[in-house]
C-alpha positions as a Markdown table, in Angstrom:
| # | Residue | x | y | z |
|---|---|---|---|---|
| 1 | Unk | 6.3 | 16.2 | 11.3 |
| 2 | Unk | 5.7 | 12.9 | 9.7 |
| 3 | Unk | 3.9 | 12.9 | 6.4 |
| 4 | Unk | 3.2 | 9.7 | 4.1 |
| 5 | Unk | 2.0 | 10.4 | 0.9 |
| 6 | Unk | 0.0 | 8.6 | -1.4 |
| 7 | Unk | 0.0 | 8.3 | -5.3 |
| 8 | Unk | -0.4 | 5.9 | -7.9 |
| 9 | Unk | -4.0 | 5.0 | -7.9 |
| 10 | Unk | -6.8 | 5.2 | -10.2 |
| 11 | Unk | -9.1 | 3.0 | -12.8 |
| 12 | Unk | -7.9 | -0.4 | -14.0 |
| 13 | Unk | -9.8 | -3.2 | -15.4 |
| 14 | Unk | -9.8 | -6.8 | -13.6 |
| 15 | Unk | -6.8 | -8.5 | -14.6 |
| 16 | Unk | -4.8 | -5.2 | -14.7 |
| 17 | Unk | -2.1 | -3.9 | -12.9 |
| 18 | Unk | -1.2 | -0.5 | -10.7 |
| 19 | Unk | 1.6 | 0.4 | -8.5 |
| 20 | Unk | 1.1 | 2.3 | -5.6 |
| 21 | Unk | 3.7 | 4.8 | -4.0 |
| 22 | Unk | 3.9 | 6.3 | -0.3 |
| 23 | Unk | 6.3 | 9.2 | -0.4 |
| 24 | Unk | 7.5 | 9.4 | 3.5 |
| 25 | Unk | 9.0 | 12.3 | 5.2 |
| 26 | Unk | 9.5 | 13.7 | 8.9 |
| 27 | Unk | 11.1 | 10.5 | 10.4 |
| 28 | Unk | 13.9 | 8.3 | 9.7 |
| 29 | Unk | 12.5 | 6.1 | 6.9 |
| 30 | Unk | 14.8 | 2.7 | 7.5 |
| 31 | Unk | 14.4 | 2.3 | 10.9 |
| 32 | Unk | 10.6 | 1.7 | 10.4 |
| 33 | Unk | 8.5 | -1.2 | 9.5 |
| 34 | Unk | 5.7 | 0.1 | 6.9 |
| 35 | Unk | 2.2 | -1.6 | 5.9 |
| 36 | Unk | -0.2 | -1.0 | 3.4 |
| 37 | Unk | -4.5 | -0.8 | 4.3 |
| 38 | Unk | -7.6 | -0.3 | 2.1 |
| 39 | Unk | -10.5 | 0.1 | 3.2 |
| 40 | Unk | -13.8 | -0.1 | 0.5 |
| 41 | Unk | -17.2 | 1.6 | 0.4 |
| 42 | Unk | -19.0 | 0.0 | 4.0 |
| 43 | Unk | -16.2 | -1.8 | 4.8 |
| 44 | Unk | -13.6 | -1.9 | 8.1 |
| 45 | Unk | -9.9 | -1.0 | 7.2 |
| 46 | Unk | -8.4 | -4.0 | 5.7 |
| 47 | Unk | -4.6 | -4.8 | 6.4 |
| 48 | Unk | -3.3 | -5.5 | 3.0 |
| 49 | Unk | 0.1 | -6.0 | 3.5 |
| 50 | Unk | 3.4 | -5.5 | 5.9 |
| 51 | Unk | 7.4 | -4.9 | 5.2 |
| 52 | Unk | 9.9 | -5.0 | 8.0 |
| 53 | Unk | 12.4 | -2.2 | 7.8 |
| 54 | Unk | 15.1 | -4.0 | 5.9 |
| 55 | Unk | 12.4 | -5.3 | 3.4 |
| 56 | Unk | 13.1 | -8.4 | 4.4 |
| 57 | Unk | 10.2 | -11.0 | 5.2 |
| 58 | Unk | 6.8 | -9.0 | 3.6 |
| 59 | Unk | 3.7 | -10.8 | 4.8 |
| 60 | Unk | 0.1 | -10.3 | 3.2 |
| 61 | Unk | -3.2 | -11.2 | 3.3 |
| 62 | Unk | -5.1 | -13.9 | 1.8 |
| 63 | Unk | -6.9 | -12.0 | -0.3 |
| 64 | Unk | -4.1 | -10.4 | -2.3 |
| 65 | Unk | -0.8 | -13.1 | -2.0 |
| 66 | Unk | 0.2 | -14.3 | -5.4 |
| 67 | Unk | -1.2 | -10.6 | -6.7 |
| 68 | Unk | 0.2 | -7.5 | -5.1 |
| 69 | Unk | 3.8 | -7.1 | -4.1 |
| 70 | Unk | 4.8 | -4.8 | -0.9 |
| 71 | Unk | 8.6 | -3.5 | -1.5 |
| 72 | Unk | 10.8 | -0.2 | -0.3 |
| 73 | Unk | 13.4 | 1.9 | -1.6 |
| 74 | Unk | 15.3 | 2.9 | 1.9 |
| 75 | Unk | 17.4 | 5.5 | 0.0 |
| 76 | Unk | 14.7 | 7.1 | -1.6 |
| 77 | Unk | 12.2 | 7.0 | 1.6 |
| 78 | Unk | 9.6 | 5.5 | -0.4 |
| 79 | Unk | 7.1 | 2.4 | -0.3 |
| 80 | Unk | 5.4 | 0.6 | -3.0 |
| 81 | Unk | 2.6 | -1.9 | -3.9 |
| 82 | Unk | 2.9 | -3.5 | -7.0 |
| 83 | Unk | -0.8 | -4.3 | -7.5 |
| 84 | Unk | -1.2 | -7.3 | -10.3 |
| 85 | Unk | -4.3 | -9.4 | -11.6 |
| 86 | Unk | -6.5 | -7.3 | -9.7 |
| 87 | Unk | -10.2 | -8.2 | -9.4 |
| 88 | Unk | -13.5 | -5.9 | -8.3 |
| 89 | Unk | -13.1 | -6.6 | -4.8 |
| 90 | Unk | -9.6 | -4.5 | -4.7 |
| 91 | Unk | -11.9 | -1.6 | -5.0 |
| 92 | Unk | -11.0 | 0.9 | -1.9 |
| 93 | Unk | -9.1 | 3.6 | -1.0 |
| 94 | Unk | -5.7 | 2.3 | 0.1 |
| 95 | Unk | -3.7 | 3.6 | 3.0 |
| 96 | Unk | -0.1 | 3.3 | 3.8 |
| 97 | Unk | 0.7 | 3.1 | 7.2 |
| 98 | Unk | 4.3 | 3.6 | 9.8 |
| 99 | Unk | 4.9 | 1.7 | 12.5 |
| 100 | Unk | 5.4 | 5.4 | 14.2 |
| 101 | Unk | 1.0 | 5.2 | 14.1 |
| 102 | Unk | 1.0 | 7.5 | 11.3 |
| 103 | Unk | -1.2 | 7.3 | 8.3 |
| 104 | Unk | -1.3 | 8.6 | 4.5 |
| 105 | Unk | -4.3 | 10.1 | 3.2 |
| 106 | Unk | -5.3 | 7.4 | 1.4 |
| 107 | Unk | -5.0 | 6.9 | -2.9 |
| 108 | Unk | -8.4 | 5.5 | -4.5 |
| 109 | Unk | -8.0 | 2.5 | -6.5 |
| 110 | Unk | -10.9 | 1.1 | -8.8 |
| 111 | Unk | -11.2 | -2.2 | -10.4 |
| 112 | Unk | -14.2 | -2.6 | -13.2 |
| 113 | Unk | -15.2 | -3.3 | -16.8 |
């Protein structure tokens, strides 16, 4: 079965930097399109950011382009999000997500003083 699997996150202070993994398994990796989501306290799950399967051509939201980097390593079936200058309102649990519909179970990431 497909798992994606989560790791990376934890306490930073604004202006500091994470990286985020998502260890896949259960499908073939490459031939899928991969996204990250967060989704904070109160708050509707937030598309982050999107990587075809040949890592060519990311997209990402407003809210974190210049910031947070989405990339892939197809021979090691894993995703990242380089996560840079971040700021209190990158507070949420974060997601990654396969274009098969299946989800992580989500790292928590938390931005303050």
């Amino acid at each position: 079965q497909v798992q994606l699997v989560e790791s990376g996150g934890g306490l930073v202070q604004p202006g500091g930097s994470l990286r985020l993994s998502c260890a896949a398994s259960g499908f073939t990796f490459r031939h899928y399109a991969m996204r990250w989501y967060r989704q904070a306290p109160g708050k509707e799950r937030e598309w982050v950011a999107g990587i075809p399967f040949d890592g060519a051509g990311a997209k990402y939201a407003d809210s974190v382009k210049g910031r947070f980097t989405i990339s892939r390593d197809n021979a090691k079936n894993t995703l990242y999000l380089q996560m840079n200058n971040q700021k209190p309102d990158d507070t949420a649990v974060y997601y990654c997500g396969a274009s098969t519909g299946d989800w992580g179970q989500g790292t928590q990431v938390t931005v303050t003083l």
